[in-house]
mmCIF file as gemmi writes it, N, C-alpha and C atoms, coordinates in Angstrom:
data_model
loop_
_atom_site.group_PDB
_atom_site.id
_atom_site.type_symbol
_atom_site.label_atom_id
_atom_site.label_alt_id
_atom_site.label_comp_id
_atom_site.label_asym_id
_atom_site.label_entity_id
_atom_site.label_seq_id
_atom_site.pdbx_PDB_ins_code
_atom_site.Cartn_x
_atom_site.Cartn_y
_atom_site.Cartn_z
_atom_site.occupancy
_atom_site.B_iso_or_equiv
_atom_site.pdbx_formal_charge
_atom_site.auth_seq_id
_atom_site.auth_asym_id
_atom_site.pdbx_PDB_model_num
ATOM 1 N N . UNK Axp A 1 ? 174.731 146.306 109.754 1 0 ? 1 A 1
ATOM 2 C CA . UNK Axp A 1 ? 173.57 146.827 110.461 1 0 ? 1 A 1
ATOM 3 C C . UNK Axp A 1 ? 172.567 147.35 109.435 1 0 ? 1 A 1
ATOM 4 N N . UNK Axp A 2 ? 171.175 147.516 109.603 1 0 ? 2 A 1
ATOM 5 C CA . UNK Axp A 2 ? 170.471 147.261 108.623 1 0 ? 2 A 1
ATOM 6 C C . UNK Axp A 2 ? 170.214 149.149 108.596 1 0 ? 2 A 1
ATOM 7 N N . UNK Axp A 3 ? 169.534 149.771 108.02 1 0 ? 3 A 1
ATOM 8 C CA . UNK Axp A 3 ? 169.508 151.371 107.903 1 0 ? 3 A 1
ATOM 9 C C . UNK Axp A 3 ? 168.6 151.459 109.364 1 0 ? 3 A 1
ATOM 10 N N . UNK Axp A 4 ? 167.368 150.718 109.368 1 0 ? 4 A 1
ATOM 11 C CA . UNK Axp A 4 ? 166.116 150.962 110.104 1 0 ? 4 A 1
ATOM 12 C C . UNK Axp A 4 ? 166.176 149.793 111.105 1 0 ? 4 A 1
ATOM 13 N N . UNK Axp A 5 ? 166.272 149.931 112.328 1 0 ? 5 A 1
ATOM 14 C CA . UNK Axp A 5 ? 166.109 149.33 113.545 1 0 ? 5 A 1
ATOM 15 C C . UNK Axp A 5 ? 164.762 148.277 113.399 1 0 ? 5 A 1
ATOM 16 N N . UNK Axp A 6 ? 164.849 147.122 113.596 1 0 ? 6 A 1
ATOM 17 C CA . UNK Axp A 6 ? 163.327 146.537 114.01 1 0 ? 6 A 1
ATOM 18 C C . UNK Axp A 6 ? 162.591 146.975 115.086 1 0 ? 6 A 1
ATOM 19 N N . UNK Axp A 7 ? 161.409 146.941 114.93 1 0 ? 7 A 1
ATOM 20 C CA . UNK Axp A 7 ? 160.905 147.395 116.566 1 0 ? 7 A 1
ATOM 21 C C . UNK Axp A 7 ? 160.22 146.455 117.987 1 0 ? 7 A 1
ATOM 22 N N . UNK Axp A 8 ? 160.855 145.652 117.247 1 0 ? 8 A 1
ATOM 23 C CA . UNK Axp A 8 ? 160.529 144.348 118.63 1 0 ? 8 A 1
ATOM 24 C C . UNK Axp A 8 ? 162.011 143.825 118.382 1 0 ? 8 A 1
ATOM 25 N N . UNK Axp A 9 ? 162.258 143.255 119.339 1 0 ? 9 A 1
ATOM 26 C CA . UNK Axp A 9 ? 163.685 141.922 120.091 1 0 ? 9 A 1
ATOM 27 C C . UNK Axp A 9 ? 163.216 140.679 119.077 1 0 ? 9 A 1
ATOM 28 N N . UNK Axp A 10 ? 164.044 139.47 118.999 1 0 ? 10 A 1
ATOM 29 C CA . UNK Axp A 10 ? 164.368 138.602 118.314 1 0 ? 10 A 1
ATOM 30 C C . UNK Axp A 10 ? 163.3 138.036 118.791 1 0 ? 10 A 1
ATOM 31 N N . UNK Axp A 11 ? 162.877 136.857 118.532 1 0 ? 11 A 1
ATOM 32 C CA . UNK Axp A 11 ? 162.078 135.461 119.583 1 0 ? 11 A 1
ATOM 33 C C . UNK Axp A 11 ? 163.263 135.256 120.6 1 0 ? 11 A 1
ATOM 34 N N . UNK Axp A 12 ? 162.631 134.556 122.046 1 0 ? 12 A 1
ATOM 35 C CA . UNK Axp A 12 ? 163.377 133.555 122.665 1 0 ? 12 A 1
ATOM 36 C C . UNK Axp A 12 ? 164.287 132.773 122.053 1 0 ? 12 A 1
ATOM 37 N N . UNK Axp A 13 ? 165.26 132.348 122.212 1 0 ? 13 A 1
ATOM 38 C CA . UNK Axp A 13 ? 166.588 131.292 121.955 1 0 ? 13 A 1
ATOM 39 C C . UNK Axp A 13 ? 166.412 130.003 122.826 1 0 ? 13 A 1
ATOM 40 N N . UNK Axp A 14 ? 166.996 129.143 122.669 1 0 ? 14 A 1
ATOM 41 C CA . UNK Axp A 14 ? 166.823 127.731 123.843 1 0 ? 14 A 1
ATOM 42 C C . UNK Axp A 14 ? 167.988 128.268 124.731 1 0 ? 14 A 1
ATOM 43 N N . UNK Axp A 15 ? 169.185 128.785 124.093 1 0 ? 15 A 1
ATOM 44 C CA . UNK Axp A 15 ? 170.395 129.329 125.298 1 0 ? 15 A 1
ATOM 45 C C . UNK Axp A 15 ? 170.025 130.535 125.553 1 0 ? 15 A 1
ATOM 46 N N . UNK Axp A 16 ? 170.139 130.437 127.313 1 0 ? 16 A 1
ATOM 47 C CA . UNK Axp A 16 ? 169.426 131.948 127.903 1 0 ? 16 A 1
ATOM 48 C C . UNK Axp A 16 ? 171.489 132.303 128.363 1 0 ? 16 A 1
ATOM 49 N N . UNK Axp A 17 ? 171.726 133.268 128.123 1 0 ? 17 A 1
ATOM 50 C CA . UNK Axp A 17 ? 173.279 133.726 128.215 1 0 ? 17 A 1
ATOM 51 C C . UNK Axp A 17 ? 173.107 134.261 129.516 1 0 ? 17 A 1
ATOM 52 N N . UNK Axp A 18 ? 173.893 134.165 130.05 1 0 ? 18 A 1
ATOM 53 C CA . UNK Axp A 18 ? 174.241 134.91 131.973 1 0 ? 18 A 1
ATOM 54 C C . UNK Axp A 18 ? 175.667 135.386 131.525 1 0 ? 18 A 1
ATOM 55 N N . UNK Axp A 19 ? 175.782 136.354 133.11 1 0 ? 19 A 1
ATOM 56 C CA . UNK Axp A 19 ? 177.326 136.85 133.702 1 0 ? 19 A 1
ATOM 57 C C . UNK Axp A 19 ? 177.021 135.815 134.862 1 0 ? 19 A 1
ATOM 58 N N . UNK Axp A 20 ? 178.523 135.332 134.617 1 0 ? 20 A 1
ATOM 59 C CA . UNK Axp A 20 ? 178.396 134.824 136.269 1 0 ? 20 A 1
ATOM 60 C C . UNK Axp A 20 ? 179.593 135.744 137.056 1 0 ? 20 A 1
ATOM 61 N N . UNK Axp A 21 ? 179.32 136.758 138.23 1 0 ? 21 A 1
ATOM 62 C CA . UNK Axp A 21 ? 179.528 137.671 138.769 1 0 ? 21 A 1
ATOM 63 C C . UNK Axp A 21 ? 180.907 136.917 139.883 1 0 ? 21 A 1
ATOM 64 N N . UNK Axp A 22 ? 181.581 138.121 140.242 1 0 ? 22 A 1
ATOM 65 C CA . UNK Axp A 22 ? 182.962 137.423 141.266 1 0 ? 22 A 1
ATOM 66 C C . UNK Axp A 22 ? 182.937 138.186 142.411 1 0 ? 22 A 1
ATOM 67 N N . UNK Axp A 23 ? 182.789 137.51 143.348 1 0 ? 23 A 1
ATOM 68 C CA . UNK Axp A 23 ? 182.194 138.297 144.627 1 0 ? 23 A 1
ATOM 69 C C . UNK Axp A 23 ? 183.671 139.511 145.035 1 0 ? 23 A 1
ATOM 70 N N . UNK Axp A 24 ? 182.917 140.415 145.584 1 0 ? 24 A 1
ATOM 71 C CA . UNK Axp A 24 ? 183.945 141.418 146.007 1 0 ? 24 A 1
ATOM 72 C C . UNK Axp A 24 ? 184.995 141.856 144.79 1 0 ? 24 A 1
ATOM 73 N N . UNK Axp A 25 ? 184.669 142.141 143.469 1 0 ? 25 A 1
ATOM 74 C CA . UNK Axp A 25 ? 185.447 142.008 142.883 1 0 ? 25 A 1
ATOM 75 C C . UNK Axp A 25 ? 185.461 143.859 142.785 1 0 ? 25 A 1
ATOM 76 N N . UNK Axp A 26 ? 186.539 144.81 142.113 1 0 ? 26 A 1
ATOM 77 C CA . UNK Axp A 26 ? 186.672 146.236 142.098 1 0 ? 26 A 1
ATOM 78 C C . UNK Axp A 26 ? 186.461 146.141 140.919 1 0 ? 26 A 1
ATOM 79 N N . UNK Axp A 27 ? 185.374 147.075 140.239 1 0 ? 27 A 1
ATOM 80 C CA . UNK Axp A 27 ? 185.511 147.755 138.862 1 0 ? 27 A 1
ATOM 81 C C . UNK Axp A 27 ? 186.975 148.315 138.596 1 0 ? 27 A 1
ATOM 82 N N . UNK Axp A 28 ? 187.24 148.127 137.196 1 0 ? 28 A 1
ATOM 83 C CA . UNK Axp A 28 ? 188.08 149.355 136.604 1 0 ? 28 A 1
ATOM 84 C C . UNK Axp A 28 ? 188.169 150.356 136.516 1 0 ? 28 A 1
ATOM 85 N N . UNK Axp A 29 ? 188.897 151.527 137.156 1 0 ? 29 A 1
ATOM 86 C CA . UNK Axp A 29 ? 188.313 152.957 137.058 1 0 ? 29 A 1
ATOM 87 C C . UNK Axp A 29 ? 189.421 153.965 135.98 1 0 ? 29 A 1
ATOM 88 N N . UNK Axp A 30 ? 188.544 154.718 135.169 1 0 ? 30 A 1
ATOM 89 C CA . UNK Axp A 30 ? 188.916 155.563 134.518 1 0 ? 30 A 1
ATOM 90 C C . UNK Axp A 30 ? 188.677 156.739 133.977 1 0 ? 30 A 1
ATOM 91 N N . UNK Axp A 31 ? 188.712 157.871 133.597 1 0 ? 31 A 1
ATOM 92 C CA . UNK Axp A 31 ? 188.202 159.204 132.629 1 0 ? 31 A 1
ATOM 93 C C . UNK Axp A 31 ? 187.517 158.61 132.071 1 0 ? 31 A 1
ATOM 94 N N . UNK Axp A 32 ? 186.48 159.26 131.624 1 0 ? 32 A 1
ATOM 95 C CA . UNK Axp A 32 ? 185.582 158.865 130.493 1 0 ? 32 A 1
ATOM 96 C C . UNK Axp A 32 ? 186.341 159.888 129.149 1 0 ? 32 A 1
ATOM 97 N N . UNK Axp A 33 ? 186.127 159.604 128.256 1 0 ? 33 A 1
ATOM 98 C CA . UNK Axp A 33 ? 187.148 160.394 127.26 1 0 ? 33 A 1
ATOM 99 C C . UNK Axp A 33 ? 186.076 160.899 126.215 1 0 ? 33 A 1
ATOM 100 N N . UNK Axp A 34 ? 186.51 162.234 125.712 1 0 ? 34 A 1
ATOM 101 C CA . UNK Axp A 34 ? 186.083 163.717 125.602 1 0 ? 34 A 1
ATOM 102 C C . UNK Axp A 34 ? 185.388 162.811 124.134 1 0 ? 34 A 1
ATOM 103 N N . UNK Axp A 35 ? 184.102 163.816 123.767 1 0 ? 35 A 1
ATOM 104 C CA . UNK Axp A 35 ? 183.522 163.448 122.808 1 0 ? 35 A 1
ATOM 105 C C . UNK Axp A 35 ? 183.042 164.52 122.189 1 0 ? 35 A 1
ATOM 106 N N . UNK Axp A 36 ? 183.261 164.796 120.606 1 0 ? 36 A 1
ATOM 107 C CA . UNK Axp A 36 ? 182.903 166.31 119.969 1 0 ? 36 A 1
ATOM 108 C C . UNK Axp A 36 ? 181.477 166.354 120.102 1 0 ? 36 A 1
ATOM 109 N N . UNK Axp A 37 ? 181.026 167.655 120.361 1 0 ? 37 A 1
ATOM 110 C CA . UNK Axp A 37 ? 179.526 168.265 120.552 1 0 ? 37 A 1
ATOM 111 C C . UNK Axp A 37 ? 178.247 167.05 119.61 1 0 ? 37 A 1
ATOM 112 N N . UNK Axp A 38 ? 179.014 167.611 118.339 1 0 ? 38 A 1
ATOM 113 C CA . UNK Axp A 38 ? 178.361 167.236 117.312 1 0 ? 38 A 1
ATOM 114 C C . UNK Axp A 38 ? 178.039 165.657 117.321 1 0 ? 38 A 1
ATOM 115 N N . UNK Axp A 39 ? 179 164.73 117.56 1 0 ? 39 A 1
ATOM 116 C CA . UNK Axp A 39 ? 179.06 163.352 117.786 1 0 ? 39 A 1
ATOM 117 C C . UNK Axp A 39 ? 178.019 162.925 119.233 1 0 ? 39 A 1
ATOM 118 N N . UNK Axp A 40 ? 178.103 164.306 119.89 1 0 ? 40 A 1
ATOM 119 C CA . UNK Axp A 40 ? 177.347 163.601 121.361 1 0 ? 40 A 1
ATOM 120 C C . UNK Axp A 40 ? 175.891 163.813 121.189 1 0 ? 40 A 1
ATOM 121 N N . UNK Axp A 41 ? 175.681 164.656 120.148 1 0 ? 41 A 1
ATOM 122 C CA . UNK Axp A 41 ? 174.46 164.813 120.074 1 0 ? 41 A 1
ATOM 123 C C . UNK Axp A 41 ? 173.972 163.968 119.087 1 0 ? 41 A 1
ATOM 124 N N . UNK Axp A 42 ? 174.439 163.569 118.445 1 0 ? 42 A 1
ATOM 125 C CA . UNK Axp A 42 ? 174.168 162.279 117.501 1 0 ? 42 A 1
ATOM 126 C C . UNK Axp A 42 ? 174.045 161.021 118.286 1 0 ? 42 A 1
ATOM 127 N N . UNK Axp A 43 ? 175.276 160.643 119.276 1 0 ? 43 A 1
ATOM 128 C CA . UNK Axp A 43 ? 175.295 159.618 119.995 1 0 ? 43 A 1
ATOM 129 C C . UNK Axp A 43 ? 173.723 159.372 120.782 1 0 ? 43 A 1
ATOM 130 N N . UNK Axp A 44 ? 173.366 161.083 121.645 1 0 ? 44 A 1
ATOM 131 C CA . UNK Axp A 44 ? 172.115 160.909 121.994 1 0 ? 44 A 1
ATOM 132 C C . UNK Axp A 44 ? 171.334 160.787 121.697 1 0 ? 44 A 1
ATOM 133 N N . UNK Axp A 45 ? 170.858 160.686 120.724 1 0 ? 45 A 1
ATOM 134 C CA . UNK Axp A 45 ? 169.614 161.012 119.725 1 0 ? 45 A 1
ATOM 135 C C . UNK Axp A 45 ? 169.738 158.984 119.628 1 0 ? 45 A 1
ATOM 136 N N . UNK Axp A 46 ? 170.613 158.623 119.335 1 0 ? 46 A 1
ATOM 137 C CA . UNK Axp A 46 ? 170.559 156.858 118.773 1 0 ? 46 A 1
ATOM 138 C C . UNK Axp A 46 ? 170.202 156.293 120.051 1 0 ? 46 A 1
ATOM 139 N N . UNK Axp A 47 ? 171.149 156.798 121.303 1 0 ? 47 A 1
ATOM 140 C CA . UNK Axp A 47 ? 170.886 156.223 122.54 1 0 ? 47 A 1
ATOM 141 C C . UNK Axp A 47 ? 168.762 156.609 122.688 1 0 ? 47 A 1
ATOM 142 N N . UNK Axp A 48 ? 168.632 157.424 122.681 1 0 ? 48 A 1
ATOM 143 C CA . UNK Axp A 48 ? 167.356 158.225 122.763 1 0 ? 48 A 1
ATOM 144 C C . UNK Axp A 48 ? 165.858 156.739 121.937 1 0 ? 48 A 1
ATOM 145 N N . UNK Axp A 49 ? 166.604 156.597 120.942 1 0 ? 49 A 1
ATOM 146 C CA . UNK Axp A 49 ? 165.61 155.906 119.968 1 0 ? 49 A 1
ATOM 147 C C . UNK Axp A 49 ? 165.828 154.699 120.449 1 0 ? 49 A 1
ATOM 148 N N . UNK Axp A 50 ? 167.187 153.988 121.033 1 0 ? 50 A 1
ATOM 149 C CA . UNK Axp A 50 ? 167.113 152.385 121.536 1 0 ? 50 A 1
ATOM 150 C C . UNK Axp A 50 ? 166.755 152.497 122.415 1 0 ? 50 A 1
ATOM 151 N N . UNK Axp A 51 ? 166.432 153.416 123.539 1 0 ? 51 A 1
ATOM 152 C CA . UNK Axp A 51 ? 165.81 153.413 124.77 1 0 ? 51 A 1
ATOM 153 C C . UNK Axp A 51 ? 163.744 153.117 124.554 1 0 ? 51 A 1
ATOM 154 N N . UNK Axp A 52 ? 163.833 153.999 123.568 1 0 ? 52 A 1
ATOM 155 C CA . UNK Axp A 52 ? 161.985 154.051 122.876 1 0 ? 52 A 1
ATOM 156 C C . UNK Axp A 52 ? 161.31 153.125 122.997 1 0 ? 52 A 1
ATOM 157 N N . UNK Axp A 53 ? 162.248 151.965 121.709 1 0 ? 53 A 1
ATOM 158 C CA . UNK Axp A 53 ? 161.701 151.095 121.201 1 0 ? 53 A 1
ATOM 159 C C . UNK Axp A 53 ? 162.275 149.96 122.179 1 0 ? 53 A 1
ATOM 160 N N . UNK Axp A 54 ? 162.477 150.097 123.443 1 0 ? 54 A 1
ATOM 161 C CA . UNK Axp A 54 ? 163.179 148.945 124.327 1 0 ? 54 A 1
ATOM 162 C C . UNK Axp A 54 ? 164.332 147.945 124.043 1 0 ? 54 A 1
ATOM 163 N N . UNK Axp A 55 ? 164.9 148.434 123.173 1 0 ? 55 A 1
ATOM 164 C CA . UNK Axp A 55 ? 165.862 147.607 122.472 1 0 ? 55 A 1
ATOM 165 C C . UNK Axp A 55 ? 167.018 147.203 124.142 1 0 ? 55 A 1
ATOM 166 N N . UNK Axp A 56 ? 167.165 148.815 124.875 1 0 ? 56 A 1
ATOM 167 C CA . UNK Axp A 56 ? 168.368 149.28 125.916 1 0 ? 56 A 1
ATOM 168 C C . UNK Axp A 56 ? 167.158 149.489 127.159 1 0 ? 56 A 1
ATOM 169 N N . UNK Axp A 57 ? 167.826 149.168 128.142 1 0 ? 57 A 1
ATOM 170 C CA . UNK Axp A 57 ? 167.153 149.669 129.354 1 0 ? 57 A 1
ATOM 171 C C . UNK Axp A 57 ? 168.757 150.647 130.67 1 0 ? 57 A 1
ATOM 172 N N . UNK Axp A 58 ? 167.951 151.384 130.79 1 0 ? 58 A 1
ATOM 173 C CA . UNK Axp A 58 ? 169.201 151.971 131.771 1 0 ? 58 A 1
ATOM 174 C C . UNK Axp A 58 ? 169.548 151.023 132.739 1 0 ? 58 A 1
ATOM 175 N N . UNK Axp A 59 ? 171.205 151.688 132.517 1 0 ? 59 A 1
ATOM 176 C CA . UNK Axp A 59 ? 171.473 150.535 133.493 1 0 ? 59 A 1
ATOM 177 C C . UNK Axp A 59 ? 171.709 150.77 135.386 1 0 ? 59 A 1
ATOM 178 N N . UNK Axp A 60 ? 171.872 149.905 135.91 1 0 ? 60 A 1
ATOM 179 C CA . UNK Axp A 60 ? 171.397 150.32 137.925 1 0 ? 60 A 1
ATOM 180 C C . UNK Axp A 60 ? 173.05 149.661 137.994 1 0 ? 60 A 1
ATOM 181 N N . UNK Axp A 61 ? 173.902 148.98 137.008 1 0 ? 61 A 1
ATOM 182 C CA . UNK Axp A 61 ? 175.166 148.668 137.258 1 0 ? 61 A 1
ATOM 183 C C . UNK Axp A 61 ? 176.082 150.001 138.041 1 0 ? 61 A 1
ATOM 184 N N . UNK Axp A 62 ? 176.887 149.528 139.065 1 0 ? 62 A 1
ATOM 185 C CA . UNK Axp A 62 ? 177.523 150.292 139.661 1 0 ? 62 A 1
ATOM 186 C C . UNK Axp A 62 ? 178.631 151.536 138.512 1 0 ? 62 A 1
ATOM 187 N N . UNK Axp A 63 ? 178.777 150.555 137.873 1 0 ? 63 A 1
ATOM 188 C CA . UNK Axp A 63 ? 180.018 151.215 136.415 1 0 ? 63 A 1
ATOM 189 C C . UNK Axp A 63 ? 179.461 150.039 134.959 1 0 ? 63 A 1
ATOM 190 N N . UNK Axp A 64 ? 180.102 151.043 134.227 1 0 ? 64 A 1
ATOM 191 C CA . UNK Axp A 64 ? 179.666 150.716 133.039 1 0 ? 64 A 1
ATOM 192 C C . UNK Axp A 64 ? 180.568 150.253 132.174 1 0 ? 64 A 1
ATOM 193 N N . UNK Axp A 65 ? 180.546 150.364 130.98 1 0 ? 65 A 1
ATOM 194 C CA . UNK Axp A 65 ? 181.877 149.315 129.566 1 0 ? 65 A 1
ATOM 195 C C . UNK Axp A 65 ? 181.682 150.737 128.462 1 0 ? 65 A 1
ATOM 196 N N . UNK Axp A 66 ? 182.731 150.889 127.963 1 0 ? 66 A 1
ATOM 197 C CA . UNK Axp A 66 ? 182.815 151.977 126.665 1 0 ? 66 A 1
ATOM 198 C C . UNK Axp A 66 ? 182.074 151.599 125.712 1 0 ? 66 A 1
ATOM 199 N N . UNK Axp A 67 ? 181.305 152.797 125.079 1 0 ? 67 A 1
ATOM 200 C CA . UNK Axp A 67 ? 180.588 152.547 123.365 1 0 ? 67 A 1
ATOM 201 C C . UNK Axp A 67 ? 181.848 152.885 122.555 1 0 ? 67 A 1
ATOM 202 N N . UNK Axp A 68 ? 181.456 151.966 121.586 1 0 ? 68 A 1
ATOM 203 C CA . UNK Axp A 68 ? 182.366 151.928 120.621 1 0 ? 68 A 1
ATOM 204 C C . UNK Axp A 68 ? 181.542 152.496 119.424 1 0 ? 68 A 1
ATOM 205 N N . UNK Axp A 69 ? 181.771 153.257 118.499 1 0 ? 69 A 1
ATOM 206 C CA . UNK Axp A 69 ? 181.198 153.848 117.182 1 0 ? 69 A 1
ATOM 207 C C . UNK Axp A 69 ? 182.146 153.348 115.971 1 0 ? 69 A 1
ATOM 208 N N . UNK Axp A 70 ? 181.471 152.872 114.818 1 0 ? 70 A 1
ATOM 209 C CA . UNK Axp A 70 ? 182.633 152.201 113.992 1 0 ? 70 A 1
ATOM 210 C C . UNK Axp A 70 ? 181.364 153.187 112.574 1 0 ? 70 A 1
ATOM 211 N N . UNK Axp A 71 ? 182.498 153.879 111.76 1 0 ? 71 A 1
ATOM 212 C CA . UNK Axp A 71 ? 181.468 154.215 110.369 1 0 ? 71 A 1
ATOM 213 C C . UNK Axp A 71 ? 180.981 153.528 109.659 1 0 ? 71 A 1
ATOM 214 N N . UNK Axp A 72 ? 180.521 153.995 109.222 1 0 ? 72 A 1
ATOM 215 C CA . UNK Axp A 72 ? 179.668 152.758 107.614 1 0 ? 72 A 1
ATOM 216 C C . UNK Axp A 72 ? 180.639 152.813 106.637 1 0 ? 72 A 1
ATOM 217 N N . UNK Axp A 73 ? 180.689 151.97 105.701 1 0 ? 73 A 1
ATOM 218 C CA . UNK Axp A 73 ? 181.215 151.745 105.172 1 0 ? 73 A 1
ATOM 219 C C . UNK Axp A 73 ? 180.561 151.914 103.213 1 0 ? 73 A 1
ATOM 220 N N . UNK Axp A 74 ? 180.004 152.691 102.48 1 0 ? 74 A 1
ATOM 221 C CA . UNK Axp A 74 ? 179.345 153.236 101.829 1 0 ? 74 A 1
ATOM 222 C C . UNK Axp A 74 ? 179.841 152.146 100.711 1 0 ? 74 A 1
């Protein structure tokens, strides 16, 4: 990942990617699992800046998929 975010999306692709959805199907349900102060406020602040620059749009999905955080590697 590069230090500094671009601030526009890629160009168009010729493959446009879909979900193809399964009718009546049940989400997975679970805890959401505990996250230190310090990390959530970091987490928000990144969520905060991909929301800005439109990278993320909120989502209207009934349930959602886990963020994953992986360190850098120096």
């Amino acid at each position: 990942m590069p230090e500094k975010l671009p601030k526009r999306l890629p160009p168009k692709r010729e493959v446009d990617h879909r979900i193809e959805l399964i009718t009546n199907a049940q989400p997975p349900t679970r805890a959401p699992c505990q996250m230190l102060p310090s990390k959530l406020e970091k987490w928000q602040g990144q969520l905060k800046e991909l929301l800005d620059i439109d990278f993320i749009r909120p989502s209207k999905a009934p349930f959602g998929a886990p963020v994953l955080f992986q360190r850098k590697h120096d």
